[in-house]
N, C-alpha and C positions, 0 to 999 in steps of 0.2 A: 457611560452606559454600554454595559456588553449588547451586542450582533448575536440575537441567535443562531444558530448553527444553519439553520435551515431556511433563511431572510435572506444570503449572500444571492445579488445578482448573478444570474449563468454557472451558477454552482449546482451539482448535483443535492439532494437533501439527505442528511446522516441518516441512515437508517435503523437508528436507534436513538435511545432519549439521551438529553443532551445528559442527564444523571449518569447514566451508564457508560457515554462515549467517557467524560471523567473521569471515572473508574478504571476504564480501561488504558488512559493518556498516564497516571498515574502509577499503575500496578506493575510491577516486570515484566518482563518480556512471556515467560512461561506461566507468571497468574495469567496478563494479560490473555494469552491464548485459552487458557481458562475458562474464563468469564463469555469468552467468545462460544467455545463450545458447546454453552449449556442453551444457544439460540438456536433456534429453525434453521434446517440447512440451509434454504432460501436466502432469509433472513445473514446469516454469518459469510454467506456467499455475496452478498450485496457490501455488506462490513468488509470483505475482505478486499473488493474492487474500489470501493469507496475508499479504503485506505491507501494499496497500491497505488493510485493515481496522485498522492500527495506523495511530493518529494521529502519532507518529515515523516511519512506515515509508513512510507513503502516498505522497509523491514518487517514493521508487524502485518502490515497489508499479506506480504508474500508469507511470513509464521501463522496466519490463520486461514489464508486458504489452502495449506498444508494440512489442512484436517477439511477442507469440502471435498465432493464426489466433481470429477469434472461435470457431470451434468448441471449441479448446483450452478457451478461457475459461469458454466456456458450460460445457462439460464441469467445469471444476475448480469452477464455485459458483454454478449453476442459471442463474435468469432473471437474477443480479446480474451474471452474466459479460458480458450483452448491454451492459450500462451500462459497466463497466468497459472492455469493450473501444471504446465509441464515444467515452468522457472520454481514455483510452491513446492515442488518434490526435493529439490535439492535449494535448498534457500542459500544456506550458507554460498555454493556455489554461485548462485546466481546472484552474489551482493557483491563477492570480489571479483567475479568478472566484470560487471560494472561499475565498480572501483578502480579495477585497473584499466578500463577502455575511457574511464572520464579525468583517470591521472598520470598515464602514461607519456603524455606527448609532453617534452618539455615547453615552455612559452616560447613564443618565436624573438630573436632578439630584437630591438628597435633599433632601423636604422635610420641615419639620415641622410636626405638624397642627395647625389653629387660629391659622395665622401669616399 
């Protein structure tokens, strides 16, 4: 039996139907932003934080609130909206620098003690 979206303990609740969040988990990256569009800024400024914050979500997270006002943003998730909306302007940039900051370091070797 599926978990609705919005049941998960200490989870923020999707801020759309689970119908639509489908749709958008589904559709490409540019419908996806789409679909998102045609909601209340509010509303897509909440989708966009709500997605940001999943580490599967955070590309389209940061591709839809490239279309909110930072007020929206600020509005849907305090002082973090201010950030999300200045990474939102440039996405692409802001996916391979944290691409390259979480794959840059090589692993440390193992060693063993006494050797």
């Amino acid at each position: 039996m599926a978990v609705p979206l919005n049941a998960i303990p200490n989870e923020d609740p999707c801020p759309i139907t689970e119908q639509l969040f489908g749709q958008l988990r589904r559709a490409s990256p540019p419908d996806a932003v789409e679909i998102a569009k045609a909601l209340p800024d509010l509303q897509r400024a909440r989708l966009a934080t709500f997605c940001y914050y999943r580490r599967h979500l955070h590309a389209l997270g940061l591709m839809i609130a490239s279309t909110c006002d930072h007020n929206a943003l600020v509005n849907a998730s305090g002082r973090a909206g201010d950030t999300i909306y200045h990474q939102s302007r440039d996405p692409d940039k802001t996916l391979s620098e944290e691409e390259q900051q979480s794959g840059s370091r090589p692993p440390k070797p193992i060693t063993l003690g006494g050797s």
